[in-house]
N, C-alpha and C positions, 0 to 999 in steps of 0.2 A: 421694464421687467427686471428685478434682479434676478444677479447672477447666481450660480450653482460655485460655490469652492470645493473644486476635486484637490485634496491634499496628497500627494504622490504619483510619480506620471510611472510606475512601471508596466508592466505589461498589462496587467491589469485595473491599474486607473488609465492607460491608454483605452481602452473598451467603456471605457464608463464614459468617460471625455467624449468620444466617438461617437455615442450613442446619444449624450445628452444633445451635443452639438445637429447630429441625426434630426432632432425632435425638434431642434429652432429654439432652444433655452440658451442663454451665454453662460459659458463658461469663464474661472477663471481657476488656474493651478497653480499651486504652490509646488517648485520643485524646488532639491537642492542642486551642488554643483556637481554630485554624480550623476545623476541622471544623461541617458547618452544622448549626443544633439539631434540624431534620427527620429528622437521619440518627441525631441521639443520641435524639430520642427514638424509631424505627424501632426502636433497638437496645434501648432502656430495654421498649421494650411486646413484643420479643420476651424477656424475660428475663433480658438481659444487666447484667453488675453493670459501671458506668462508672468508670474511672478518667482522669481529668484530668494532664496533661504530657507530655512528649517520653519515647519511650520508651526512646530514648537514652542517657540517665540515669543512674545508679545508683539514685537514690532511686522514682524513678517506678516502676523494676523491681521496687524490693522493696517497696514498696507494692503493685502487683500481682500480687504474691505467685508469680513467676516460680521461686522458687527449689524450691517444692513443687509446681509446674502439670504436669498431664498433659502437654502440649505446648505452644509458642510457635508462632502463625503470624505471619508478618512479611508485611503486603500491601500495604505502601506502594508507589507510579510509582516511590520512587527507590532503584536498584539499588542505590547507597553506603551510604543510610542503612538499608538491609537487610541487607546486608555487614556492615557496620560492628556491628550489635547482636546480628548472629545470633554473629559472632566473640566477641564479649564475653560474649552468655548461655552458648556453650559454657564460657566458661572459669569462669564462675560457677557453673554448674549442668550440669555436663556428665552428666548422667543424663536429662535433660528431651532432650525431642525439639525440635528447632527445623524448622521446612516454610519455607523463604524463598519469596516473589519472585523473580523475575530476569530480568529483561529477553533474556539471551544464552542460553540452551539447550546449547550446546557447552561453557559452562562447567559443567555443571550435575555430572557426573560430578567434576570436579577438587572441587569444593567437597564433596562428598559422602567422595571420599577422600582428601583432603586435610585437611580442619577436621571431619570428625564432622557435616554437617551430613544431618541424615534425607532432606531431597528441595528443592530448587530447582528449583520452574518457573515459565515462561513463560506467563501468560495466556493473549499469542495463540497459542502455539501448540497450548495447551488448546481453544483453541475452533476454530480453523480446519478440522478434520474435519469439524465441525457444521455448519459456510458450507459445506464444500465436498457434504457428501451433500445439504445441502439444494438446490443448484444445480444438482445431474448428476440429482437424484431426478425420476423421472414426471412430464411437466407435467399439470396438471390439466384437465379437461376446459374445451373450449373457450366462453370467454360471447360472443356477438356483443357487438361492439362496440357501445356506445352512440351512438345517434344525435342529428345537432343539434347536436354539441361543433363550436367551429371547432380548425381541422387547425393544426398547426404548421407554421409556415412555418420551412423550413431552409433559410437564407441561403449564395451558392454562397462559397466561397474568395474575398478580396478579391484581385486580381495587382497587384502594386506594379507598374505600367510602366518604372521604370528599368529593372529588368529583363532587360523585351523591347526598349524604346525604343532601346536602347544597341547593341545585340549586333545589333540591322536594320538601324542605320542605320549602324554598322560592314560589316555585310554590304553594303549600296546603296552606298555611296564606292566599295570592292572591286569590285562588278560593275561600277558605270562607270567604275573606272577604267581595267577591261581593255577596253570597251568600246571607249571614248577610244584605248587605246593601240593596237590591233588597225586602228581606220578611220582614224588619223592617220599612223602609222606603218609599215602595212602589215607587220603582222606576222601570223603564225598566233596559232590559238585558244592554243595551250600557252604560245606565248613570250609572249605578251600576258598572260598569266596569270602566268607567270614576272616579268614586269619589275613588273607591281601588285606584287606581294609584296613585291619585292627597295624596293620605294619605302613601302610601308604600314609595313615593319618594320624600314624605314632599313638595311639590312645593303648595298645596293649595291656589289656586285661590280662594276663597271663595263664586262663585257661588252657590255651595252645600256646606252646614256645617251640623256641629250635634250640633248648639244651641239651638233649640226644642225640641231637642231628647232626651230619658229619661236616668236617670245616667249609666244606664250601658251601652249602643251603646257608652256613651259617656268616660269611660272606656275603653271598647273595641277598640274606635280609637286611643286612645292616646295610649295604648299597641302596636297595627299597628303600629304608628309612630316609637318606640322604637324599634319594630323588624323587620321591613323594614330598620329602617336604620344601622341596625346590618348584617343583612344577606348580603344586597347590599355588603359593606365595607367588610367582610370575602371572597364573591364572586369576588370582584374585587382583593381582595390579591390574591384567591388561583390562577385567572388566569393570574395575574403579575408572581407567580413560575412559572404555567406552560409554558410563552411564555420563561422569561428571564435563567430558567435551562434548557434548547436546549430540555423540552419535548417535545415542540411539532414540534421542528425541528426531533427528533427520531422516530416521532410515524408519521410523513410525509414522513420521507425512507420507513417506513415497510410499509406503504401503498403501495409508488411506486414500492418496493419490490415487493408486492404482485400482483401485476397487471402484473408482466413480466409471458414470458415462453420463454422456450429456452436461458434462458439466462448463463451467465458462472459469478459461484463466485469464487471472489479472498480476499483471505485470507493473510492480511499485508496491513498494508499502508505506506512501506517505500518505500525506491528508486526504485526498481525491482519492488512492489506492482502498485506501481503510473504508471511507465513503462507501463505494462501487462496493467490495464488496461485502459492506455491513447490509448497503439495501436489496442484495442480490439476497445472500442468507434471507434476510424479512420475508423477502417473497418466494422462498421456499427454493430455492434453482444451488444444486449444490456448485462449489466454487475452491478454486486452488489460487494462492497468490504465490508469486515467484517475488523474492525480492534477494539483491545481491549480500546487503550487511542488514539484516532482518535487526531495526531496534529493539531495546527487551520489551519496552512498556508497550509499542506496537506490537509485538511478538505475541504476548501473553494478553493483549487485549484482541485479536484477529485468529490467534488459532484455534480457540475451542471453537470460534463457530465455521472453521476450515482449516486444510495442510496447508502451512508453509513450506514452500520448498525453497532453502537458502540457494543464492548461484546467480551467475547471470545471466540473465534470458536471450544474452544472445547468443547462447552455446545451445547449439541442438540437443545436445544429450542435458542439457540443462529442463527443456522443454519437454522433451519427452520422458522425464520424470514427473514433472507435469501432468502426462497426459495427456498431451495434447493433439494426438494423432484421434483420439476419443470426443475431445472435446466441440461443446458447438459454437463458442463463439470467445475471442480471447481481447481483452481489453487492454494497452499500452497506454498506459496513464504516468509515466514519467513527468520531469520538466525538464527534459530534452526532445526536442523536438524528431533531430537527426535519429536519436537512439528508440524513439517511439516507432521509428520507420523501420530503422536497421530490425527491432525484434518483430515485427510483422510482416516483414519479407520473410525471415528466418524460420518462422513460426507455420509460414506456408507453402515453405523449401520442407521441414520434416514433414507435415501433413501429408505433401503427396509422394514422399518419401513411400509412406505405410499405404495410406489412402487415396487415390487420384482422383478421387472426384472432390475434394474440399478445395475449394477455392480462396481465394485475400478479398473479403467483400469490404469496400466503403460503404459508411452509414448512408439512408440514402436521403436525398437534398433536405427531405423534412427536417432531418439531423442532424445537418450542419449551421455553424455559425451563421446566422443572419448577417447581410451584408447591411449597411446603415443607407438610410434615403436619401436624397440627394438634397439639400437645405432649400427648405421654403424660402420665398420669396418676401423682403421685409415687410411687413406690414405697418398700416399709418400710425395706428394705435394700439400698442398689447391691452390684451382683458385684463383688466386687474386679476391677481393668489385668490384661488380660491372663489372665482364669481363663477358667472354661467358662461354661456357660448362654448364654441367646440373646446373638447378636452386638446392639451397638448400635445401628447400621443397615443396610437392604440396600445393594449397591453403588451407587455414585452413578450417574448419568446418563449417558451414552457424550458428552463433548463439554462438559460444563457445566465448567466452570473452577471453580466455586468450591465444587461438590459434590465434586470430586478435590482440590481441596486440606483442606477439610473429613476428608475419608476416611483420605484420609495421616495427620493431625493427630490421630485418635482411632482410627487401627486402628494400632497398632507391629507391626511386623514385621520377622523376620531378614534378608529377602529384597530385594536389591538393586532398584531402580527400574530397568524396563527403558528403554532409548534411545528417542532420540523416532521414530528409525525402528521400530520394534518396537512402538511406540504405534501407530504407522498401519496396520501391516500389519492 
């Protein structure tokens, strides 16, 4: 039988490698000399035969014997250098299958009918189904809260006083200065209001003056003049910061934050983040994403259809802008492993904070990673690609990324890949 060429051993062509090897196909991997030795040897004790260099190459290729291989999976992060060698292995061996990576999903159709290539996908958007039923699924039955834990304290909003400091004491000059004008001048409440204004905001029509008026009213307006048009000119910088530093684009999430229920936060706003909650929106379930350095093109591509709340999700008061004492179910999709944990501990420290019956639920078994088989038993003879007798594997896992790219990779078929809307339905 030939072999499968997984090009990249990271974390994620380790799962592919794993799963091929799983199903009794040989493997062979192209790594280079980054790659760490825990992964090569993962890959060496599943069965896989190791090749050393860039798979980029020409020579590395034809050392791993790409040019008679069942299929090429390309699983490296970098979209170019997946590009770049799946274009090349077609033009070498345009009979082999190539299955890319790809970061962009929209392209995925052009590169299929465009360059020959069998299927281009998208990690997250392989796994975002998986986040998203795990999140809307049944919560599980309720554990009383443990007792004796100390409660987290959620610190209120800090108020910068410039602020308020400025915009009062712009208001107090104003009221007394109609006050002033009204008992000295013996005007009414409106004119008196009329002549502050006309002196706070220096426009003075000269209908009403203080050239009758005795030196000190006449004093006292020319002061007016000088701190009306001090306060205005502070007022209007401080709210040039507030529109043009995104505050008040921040403190417009946490409102609309604030207004949900039932909603699900998701934690990250990278590819897998944007994912989860693109197909949560789809299916109607309102959603908050927490992300620390919110990118803009992620920003402006995720907030009209939910709040971003900038910050990091492992601060409680970060979370409960969030919402998430409200919320029903919160998704940690980093790629940190540690720090997926740290905000889900955190996340269920504020919860029973407010709420004590919200518990920390794991997805449950149907939802997690499938564990890989234990390798058949060699057989006398392989079925020839593509004839009859049993298939090589059952179908992969509804949601596991690197059992669908695995599958693609050792099942050929005529049949178009359908859209990634047609995946979800």
């Amino acid at each position: 039988m030939d072999a499968v060429v997984v090009c990249g051993l990271g974390r994620f062509g380790l799962q592919v490698v794993e799963a091929l090897r799983g199903c009794g196909c040989p493997v062979t991997v192209v790594s280079d000399a980054d790659t760490p030795p825990e992964r090569i040897d993962r890959a060496e004790a599943a069965g896989a035969r190791i090749v050393r260099g860039d798979f980029r190459t020409h020579t590395v290729r034809r050392e791993a014997g790409i040019a008679r291989a069942r299929a090429v999976v390309l699983t490296t992060a970098s979209d170019v250098a997946n590009l770049e060698a799946a274009l090349e292995i077609r033009g070498e061996a345009p009979a082999v299958r190539v299955v890319m990576r790809h970061s962009q999903p929209r392209l995925a159709r052009r590169f299929e009918a465009d360059f020959g290539i069998a299927a281009a996908l998208a990690p997250a958007d392989l796994a975002a189904p998986a986040f998203v039923e795990a999140a809307l699924a049944a919560p599980a039955a309720s554990v009383p809260a443990p007792s004796g834990g100390r409660p987290v304290v959620i610190p209120r909003r800090p108020v910068r006083t410039e602020f308020l400091a400025i915009p009062l004491l712009l208001a107090a000059i104003y009221a007394a200065a109609i006050v002033v004008f009204k008992v000295s001048m013996g005007l009414t409440w409106i004119d008196a209001t009329y002549f502050a204004t006309t002196i706070v905001t220096t426009v003075g029509f000269g209908d009403i003056n203080l050239h009758q008026a005795p030196a000190w009213l006449k004093l006292f307006g020319a002061g007016l003049m000088f701190a009306g048009v001090l306060l205005i000119a502070i007022t209007a910088s401080l709210l040039a910061v507030f529109v043009l530093t995104g505050t008040s684009d921040h403190l417009r999430n946490e409102l609309r934050a604030r207004r949900l229920r039932n909603h699900v936060v998701v934690c990250g706003l990278g590819s897998l983040g944007t994912a989860v909650a693109r197909d949560l929106h789809d299916r109607g379930t309102p959603v908050v994403v927490v992300d620390p350095e919110a990118d803009d093109e992620l920003h402006r591509e995720t907030n009209p259809r939910c709040p971003v709340i900038v910050g990091d999700a492992t601060r409680p008061v970060i979370l409960h802008r969030a919402g998430i004492e409200r919320a029903r179910a919160l998704v940690a999709c980093t790629d940190n492993d540690a720090l997926n944990l740290e905000i889900g501990l955190t996340a269920q420290s504020v919860a029973e904070t407010i709420r004590r019956d919200r518990q920390l639920r794991l997805p449950p078994p149907r939802l997690r990673a499938p564990t890989a088989p234990p390798l058949p038993p060699p057989s006398p003879a392989d079925p020839p690609a593509g004839g009859g007798g049993e298939p090589l594997a059952s179908p992969p896992a509804s949601g596991d990324p690197a059992s669908t790219s695995a599958a693609r990779a050792r099942a050929p078929s005529t049949k178009r890949r359908p859209t990634l809307s047609a995946r979800r339905r």
